[in-house]
Each structure stands twice: as structure tokens, then as C-alpha cells.
C-alpha positions in Angstrom: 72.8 165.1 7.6 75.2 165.0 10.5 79.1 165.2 10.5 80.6 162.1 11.9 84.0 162.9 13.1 84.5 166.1 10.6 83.8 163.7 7.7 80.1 164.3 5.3 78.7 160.8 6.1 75.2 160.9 5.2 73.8 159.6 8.5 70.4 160.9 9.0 69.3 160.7 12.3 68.8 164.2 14.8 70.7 162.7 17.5 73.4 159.6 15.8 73.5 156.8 18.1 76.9 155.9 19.2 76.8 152.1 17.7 76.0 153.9 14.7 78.4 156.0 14.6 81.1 153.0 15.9 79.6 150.9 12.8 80.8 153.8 10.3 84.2 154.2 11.8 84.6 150.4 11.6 83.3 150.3 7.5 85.3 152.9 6.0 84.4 153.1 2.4 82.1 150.3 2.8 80.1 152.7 4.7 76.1 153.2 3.3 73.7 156.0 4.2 71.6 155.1 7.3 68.6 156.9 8.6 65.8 156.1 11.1 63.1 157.7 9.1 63.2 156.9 5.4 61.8 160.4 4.4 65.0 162.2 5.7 66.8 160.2 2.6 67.6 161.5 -0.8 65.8 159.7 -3.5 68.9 159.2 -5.6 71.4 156.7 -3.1 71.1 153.7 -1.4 70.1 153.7 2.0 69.5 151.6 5.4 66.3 152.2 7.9 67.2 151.5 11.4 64.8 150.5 13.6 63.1 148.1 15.5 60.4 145.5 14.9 59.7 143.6 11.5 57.6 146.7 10.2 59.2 149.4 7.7 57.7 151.4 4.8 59.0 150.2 1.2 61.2 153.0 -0.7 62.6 152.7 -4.3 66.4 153.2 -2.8 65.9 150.8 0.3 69.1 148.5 0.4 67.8 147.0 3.9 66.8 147.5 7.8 68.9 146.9 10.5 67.5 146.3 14.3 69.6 148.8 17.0 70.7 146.1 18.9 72.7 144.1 15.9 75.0 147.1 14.9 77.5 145.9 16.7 77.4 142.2 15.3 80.2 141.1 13.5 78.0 138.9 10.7 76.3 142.5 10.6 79.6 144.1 9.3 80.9 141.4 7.2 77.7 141.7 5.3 77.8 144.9 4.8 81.2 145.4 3.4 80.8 141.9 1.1 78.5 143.8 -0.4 80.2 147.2 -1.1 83.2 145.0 -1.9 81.7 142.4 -4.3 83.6 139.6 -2.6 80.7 136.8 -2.4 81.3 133.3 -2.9 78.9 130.5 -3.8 80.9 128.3 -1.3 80.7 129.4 2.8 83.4 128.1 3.4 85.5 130.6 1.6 83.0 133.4 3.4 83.3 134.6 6.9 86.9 134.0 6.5 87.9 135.6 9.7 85.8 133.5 11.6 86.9 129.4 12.7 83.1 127.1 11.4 82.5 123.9 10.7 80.8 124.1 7.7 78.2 121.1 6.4 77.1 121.6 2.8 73.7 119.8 0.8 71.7 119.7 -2.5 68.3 119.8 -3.5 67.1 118.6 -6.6 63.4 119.4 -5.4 62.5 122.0 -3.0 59.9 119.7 -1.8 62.5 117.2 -0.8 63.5 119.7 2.0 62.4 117.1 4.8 65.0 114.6 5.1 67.7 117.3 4.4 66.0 119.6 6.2 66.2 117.1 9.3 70.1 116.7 8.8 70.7 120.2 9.3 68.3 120.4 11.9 70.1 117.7 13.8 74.0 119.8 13.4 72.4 123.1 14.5 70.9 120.9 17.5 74.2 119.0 18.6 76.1 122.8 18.2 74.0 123.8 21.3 71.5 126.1 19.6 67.9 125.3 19.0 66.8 124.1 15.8 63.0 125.2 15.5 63.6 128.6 14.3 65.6 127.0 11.5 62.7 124.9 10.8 60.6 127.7 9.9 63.3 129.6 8.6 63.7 126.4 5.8 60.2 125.5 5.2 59.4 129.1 4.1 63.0 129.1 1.9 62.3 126.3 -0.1 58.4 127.8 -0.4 59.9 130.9 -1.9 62.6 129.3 -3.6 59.8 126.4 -5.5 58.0 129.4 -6.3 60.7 130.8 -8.5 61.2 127.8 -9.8 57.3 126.8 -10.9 58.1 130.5 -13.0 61.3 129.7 -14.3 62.9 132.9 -12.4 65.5 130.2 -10.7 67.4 126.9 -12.1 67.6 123.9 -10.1 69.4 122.3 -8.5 69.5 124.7 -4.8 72.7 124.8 -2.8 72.6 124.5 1.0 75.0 125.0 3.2 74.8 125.5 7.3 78.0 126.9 9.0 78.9 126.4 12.6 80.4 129.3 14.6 81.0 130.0 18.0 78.0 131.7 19.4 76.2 131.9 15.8 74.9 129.8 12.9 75.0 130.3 9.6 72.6 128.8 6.5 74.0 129.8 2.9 71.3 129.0 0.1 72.9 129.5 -3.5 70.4 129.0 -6.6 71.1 130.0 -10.4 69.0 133.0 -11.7 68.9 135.1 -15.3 67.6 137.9 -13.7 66.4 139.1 -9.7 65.3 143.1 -8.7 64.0 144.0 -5.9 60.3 143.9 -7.1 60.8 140.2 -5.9 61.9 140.6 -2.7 59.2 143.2 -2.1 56.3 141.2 -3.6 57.1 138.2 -0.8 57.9 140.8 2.4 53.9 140.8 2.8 51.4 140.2 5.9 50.8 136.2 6.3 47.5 135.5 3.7 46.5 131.8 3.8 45.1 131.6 0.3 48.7 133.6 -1.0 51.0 132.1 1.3 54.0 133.4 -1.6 53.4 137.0 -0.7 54.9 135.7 3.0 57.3 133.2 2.8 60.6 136.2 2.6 58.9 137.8 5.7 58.6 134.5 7.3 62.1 133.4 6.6 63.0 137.8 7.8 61.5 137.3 10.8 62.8 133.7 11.7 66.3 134.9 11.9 68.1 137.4 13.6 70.3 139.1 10.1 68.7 138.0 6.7 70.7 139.0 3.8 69.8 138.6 0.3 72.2 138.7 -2.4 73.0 138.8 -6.6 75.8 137.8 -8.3 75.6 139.1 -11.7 78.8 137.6 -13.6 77.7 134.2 -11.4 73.8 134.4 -12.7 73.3 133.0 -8.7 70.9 134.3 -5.9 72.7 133.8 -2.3 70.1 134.1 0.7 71.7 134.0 4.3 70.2 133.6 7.7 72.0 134.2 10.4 71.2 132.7 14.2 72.9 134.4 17.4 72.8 132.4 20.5 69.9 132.2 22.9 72.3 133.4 25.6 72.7 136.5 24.1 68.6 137.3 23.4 68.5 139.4 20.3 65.5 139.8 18.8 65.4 139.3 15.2 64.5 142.6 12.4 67.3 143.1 10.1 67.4 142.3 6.6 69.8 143.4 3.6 69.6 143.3 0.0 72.1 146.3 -0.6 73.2 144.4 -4.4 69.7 144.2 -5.9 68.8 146.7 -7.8 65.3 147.5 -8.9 63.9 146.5 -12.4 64.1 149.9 -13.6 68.3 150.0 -13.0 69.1 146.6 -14.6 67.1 147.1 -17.8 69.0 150.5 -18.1 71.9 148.5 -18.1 70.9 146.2 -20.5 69.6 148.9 -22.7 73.2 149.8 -22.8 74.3 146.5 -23.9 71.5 146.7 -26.8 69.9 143.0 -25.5 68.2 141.3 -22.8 69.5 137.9 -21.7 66.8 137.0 -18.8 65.9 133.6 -19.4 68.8 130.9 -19.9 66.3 127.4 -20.1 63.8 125.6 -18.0 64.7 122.4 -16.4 63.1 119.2 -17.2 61.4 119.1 -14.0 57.8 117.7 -12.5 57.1 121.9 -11.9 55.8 121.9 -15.1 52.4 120.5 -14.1 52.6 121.7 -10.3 50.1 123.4 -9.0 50.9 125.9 -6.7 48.0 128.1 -4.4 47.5 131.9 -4.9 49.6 134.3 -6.7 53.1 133.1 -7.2 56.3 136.1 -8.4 56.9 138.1 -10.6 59.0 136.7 -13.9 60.3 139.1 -16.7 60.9 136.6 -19.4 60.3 136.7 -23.1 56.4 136.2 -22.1 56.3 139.6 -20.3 58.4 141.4 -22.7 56.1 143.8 -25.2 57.2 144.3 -29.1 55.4 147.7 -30.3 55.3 150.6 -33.1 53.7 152.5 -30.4 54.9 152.2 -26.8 54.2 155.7 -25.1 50.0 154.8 -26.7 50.2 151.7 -25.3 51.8 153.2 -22.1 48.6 155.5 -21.8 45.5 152.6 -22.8 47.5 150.4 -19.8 47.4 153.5 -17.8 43.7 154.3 -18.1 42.8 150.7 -18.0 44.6 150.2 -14.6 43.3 153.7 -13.4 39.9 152.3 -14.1 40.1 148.9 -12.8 40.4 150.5 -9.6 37.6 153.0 -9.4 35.2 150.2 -10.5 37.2 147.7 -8.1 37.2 145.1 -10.7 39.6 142.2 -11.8 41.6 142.7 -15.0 39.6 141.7 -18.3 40.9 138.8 -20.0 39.4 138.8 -23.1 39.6 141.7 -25.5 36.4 142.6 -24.9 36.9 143.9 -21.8 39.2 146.0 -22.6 36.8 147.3 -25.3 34.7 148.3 -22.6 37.3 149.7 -20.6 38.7 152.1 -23.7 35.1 153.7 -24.1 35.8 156.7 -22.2 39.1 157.1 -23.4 40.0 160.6 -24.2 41.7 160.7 -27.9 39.8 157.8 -29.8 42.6 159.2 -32.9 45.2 157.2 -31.0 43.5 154.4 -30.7 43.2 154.3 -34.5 47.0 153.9 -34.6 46.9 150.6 -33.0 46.8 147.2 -34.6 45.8 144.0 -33.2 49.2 143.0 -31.6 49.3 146.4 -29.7 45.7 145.9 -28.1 47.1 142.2 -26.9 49.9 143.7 -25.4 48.0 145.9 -23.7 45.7 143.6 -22.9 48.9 141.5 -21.4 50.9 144.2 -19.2 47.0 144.8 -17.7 46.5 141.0 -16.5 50.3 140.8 -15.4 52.0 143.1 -13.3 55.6 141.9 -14.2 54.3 143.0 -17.8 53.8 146.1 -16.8 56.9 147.4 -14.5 58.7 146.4 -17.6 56.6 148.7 -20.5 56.9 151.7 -18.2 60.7 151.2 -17.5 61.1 150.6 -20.7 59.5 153.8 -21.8 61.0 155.8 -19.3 64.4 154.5 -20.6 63.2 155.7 -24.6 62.1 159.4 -23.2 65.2 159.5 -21.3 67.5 158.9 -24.7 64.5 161.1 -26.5 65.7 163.7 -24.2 69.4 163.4 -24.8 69.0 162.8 -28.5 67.3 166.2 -29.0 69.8 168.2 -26.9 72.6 167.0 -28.7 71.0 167.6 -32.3 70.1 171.0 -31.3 73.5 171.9 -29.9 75.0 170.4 -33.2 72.5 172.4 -35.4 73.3 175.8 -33.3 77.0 175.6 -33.6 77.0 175.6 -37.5 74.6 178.7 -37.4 75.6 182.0 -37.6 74.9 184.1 -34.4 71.2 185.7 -36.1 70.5 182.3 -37.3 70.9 180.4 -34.0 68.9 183.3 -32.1 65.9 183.0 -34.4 65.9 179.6 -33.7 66.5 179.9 -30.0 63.9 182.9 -29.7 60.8 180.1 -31.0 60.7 181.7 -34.3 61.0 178.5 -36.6 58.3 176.5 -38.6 57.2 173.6 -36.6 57.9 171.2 -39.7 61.2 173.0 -40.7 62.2 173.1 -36.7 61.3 169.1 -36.7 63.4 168.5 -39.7 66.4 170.5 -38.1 66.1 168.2 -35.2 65.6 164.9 -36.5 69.2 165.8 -38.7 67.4 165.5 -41.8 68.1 169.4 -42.8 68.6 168.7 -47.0 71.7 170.5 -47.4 74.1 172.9 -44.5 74.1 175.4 -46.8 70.3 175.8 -46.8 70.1 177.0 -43.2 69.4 180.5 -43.8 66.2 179.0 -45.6 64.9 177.2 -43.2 65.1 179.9 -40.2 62.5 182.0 -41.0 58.8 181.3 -39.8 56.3 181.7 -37.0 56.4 181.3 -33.5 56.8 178.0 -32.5 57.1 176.6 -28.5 60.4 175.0 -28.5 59.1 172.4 -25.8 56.3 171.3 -28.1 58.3 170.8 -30.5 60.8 169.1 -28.4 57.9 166.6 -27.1 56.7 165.9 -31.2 60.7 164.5 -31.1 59.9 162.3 -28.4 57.1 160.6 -30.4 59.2 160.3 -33.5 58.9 156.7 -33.1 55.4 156.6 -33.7 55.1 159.5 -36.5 57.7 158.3 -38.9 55.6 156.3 -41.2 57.9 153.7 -43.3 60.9 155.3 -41.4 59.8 154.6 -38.3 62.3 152.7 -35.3 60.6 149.6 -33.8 61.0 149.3 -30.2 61.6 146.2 -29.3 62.4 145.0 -25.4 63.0 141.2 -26.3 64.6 138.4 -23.7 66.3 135.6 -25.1 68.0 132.6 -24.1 71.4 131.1 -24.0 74.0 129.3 -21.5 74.1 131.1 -18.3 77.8 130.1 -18.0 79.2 130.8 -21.4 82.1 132.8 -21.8 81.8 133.9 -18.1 85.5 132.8 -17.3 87.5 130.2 -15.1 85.8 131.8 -11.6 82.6 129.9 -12.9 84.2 126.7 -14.0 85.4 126.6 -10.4 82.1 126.9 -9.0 80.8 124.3 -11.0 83.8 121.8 -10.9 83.7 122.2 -7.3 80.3 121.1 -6.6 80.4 118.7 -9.0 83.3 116.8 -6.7 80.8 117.5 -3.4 
């Protein structure tokens, strides 16, 4: 990491080039780590590759790429500190406020219906003086992606278009409603063209149609903003940089709702004909009530999903879809005893999270998120436990020297009386991280006591009780 001007800027290049060292001085605190080889980067903050071309390797903490020849662009900056700042707005004219546009706004009903829209916008981006096919392509692949969502219920209609007029660039705002959006689904669509999937290609072919493509949540809002952005052919910048610096990854937002004890990802369908479309290949990801796993027993499921995955791709098959199959696949697993614990709902679970991968990212976040709070459960009992010891007493316990049962009740808080301590200390030697991991399973070893883990999604109004700023939104489309 280099110093930029005496200040610890994490800026990992050997040599920082001078526009990106102008681009810091110009951000300030809106400022973002930047590197031109992602394996320079720490693996806990956001970062942005720099380089050229449309090709970059996929990291968990990627917020975007940015080609060297747009870091002195002014849309380049105003995206990036709108998006340390929070200040988005569902309406463009109200964005790029420093900058004098003309601003043209539309609304689908149907993605399909892009033609005649499509053609209107066309037509302003033409009679502005800048050529209107890259927007073609951009568009068509937009409303691909965006009809995909839709067909999964990930986005709401209606979809909000809006092109902006600038002097020497053009701006196209697309504004949609949606519960939930991660990362996952950016990356899933960022793919190599495939004719028979065209999904997995449509946010690469919209990337590489423009020049800047930023991609945007607004979580109070429930909305998805994408924005391309078109420089003048007079200028000849190659396109290559897109953002998506206020998307987290699945694993992030469902921590946060874990915090707020509930999952609110799916708000309604609309009444639409998308219901019986029929669209080729593999379509997104959606994390919806479908996709979300009730269990007694998440860490065994965890491991039969695991081993059936594992195995799937030795023996290069498809996933099984009838129980059977994952009969077949279970025959070599290594503790049949856990198996026994299951009941029918677990093994279609199971069954579930193999078939869909949306299923899956969200078992194995979710179980990451139950260890995590196993691990700061058990430090906090034992610290609690040690401090009403006496100094013999809490190094006996410390030193191993406890009765695995009497060392799990101690944990678990369920000691019969504080003044029985001294009874409970003595024993034999006992691992204190085997008996830490026992904690961890508590879930599944409690009998009748026993805490169901539930990750559930529900419904509700998107808007509801989200304030005035959304009322405005939706009062001032309504007049449009």
C-alpha cells in the first residue's frame, strides 16, 4: 500500500498512476481502495480493479472496474461519491445536479414492449448528435435482464426509463422495484455470450455497450437503479468500467436481517402475462420463501448438500430430482448415524438447495451466520461462568480438567444452582475446543429443548411505513 500525499490511502499499485492519484485528491472521504491486481487487496474492504478491457477475475469484496482512461471523467466521480454518500434518486433529473441535461423520462409496463419506446429514445440520442446503435444494444440486453427478474419475481413492474442529454455525454437511468438484490446477480449475468443461456450475458452485453455502467440498490426505496453512460465519439473512449460499489453480497444482507430477527424478500407478484412465459436457458437467481430452508438440523443438512455437490462433480452429472437420486448419492456417505437424525422434510430440503443454487448460497450463509453467534454465545457464557469462580475453580476449568457433561451444562447456563460450583469442577481431562464445538451443535442435540432454525421470507407492502421520501417517489411518477 502506497502513501498518497502523506495520507494511508489504500491504493495498491507498485507505481500509482497520476489520474489515480488526481481521482483520490478529488474524492476525499468518498475515496475507495483501488488496485490493478485484485490479489494485492485485503479480503475484508471494498475495492476497485483498474484496468483495461472487459475481462477481470470475480472477488467476494469487488465493488467495480474502472478502464484507465475514464478516471478523469466527471460521470466517473459523481458515481463514485453518490455511492459513498447515499444520495441516489429514482428521478435524473434531480442526479448529476452540477451538470445543465435535458432530461426525457418513459415507462414500461412490459419489457417486451421496449421497441416503440425503445425507438423514442433512440430518436433524442440521435437528434443530440451521438449515435444511437450502441444504445440499441445497450436496451435490448436491459430489458432481457430486467424481464428475467421479472419472470422470477426478483423485480416489480412497472420499469422506469429515463435518458439525459448532456453536453458531450448521454445518460440512460433505469429504476425498477426489488425486495432484495446481492451481488450473486450481477455476477451470474457478467458471463461469456451462450446462445442457448443468453441470461448469463445480457449485464456483460449492456457492460460492454457503454463506456461507465453503474449498478445501484436503494434499500429504504426497495429500487434497483442501472446507469449507462455514453461519451462522445469525438472523444474515443473505449468502454470497460462498471460499478456496483452499494450491493452487497448475499452473505452481508442476510447478516443484517439476522439482526432484525426476519426476512422481508418478497413483497408480491404482479398480475402479469410472465406467469406462463417461457423464457430459454437458465434464468437468476431468486431468494424468496421457495429457496428459503426450515430445519432441526442445518450444519447435517449443510454436510449431505456438501457431499452431494462434491459428488455431482466427480461423476459430471446433473442434480437428481427425485429422492432417489439422492439415495444414491448418500451411499458413500461417511457417518450413516447422522443420516438417522433426518426426517423427511430435511432430505427435501436437501434435495432442494442441490437442484437450486440460490437455495444453497442461502443454507451455507445461513449457517455460517448460526456458528458465528455459536462462537459468541460460548465466549460470553464462559467468561460469565469464570468470573463467579474462585481463582482454583476457574483454573481447573481453564486447565481442561472438567467432565465433558458437567463442562456442557456450565456452558449451556444450565449449572442447577451457583452455589454448586465447587461440585461440578472436578473431573477428567476434557479438550476445551471439543467441547466448545458439541456447543455449536446444541441445536441439534437438545431433544424437546431444542431451537428451530428457521430462515423464512415473507411478504408485505414494499412501501409501508417507509416515510414521505417514498410517497414522493410515487406521487411524482404518478403525475408523469
Amino acid at each position: 500500500m502506497d502513501d498518497v500525499k502523506g495520507k494511508n490511502i489504500p491504493l495498491y499499485f507498485e507505481n500509482i498512476p497520476e489520474d489515480v492519484e488526481a481521482l483520490y485528491s478529488r474524492l476525499g472521504e468518498a475515496a475507495i481502495a483501488m488496485s490493478d491486481d485484485a490479489s494485492k487487496c485485503s479480503e475484508t474492504e471494498q475495492f476497485i480493479l483498474v484496468s483495461t478491457g472487459h475481462h477481470f477475475d470475480w472477488a467476494p469484496n469487488l465493488a467495480g472496474k474502472i478502464h484507465p482512461e475514464h478516471l478523469s471523467h466527471p460521470a466517473l466521480e459523481y458515481l463514485l461519491r453518490r455511492s459513498h454518500n447515499k444520495e441516489y434518486s429514482v428521478d435524473l433529473n434531480e442526479s448529476f445536479e452540477e451538470f445543465d441535461k435535458e432530461v426525457h423520462s418513459y415507462r414500461f409496463i412490459d419489457p417486451f414492449e421496449e421497441g416503440e419506446i425503445g425507438d423514442a429514445m433512440a430518436q433524442k440520442i440521435m437528434e443530440a448528435g451521438f449515435d444511437p446503435l450502441p444504445f440499441r444494444s445497450f436496451h435490448t440486453a436491459l430489458m432481457g435482464y430486467v424481464a428475467h427478474h421479472v419472470k422470477r419475481s426478483n423485480f416489480l413492474l412497472p420499469i422506469d426509463l429515463q435518458v439525459g442529454l448532456f453536453q458531450g455525454s448521454v445518460v440512460v437511468q433505469c429504476v425498477v422495484s426489488s425486495s432484495l438484490f446481492t451481488s450473486e446477480q450481477i455476477k451470474e449475468s457478467l458471463k461469456e455470450n451462450d446462445i442457448n443461456h443468453p441470461y448469463q450475458s445480457m449485464l456483460r452485453q449492456c457492460f460492454e455497450s457503454c463506456h461507465i455502467l453503474d449498478i445501484a440498490y436503494l434499500d429504504h426505496a426497495k429500487k434497483v437503479i442501472l446507469t449507462g453512460v455514453w461519451c462522445h465519439e469525438q472523444y474515443g473512449l473505449p468502454s470497460g468500467t462498471i460499478l456496483f460499489r452499494s450491493i452487497d453480497r448475499l452473505g452481508v444482507i442476510l447478516e443484517k436481517l439476522k439482526k432484525d430477527n426476519e426476512l422481508h424478500l418478497v413483497f408480491g407478484k404482479s398480475a402479469t402475462k410472465f406467469d406462463e412465459l417461457r423464457l430459454s436457458g437458465e434464468g437468476p437467481r431468486h431468494y424468496g420463501p421457495d429457496e428459503f430452508i426450515e430445519t432441526d438440523h442445518p450444519y447435517i443438512v449443510k454436510m449431505i448438500v456438501d457431499h452431494c455437490v462434491n459428488k455431482l462433480e466427480e461423476l459430471n452429472e446433473q442434480a437428481p430430482m427425485e429422492s432417489e437420486g439422492l439415495v444414491r448419492l448418500l451411499e458413500d456417505f461417511a457417518d450413516k448415524g447422522l443420516l438417522a437424525k433426518l426426517n423427511a422434510k430435511d432430505g427435501q430440503n436437501a434435495l432442494h438447495a442441490i437442484q437450486d443454487v440460490a437455495a444453497r448460497e442461502i443454507l451455507e450463509n445461513s449457517v455460517e451466520n448460526i456458528v458465528d453467534g455459536a462462537d459468541e454465545d460460548i465466549f460470553e457464557r464462559v467468561v460469565s461462568t469464570l468470573t463467579r469462580m474462585s481463582f482454583d475453580e476457574a483454573k481447573t476449568v481453564v486447565s481442561g480438567k472438567v467432565e465433558e457433561d458437567k463442562f456442557k451444562q456450565i456452558v449451556a447456563g444450565s449449572a442447577e444452582e451457583e452455589d454448586d460450583y465447587q461440585n461440578i469442577i472436578p473431573g477428567v481431562t476434557e479438550d476445551l475446543t471439543e467441547a466448545r464445538n458439541l456447543i455449536k451443535g446444541k441445536r441439534e442435540d437438545l431433544g424437546d429443548q431444542q431451537h428451530k432454525t428457521v430462515v423464512k421470507g415473507g411478504g408485505g407492502d414494499h412501501l409501508a411505513g417507509k416515510g414521505e421520501f417514498n410517497v414522493r417517489i410515487s406521487s411524482a411518477w404518478d403525475d408523469k
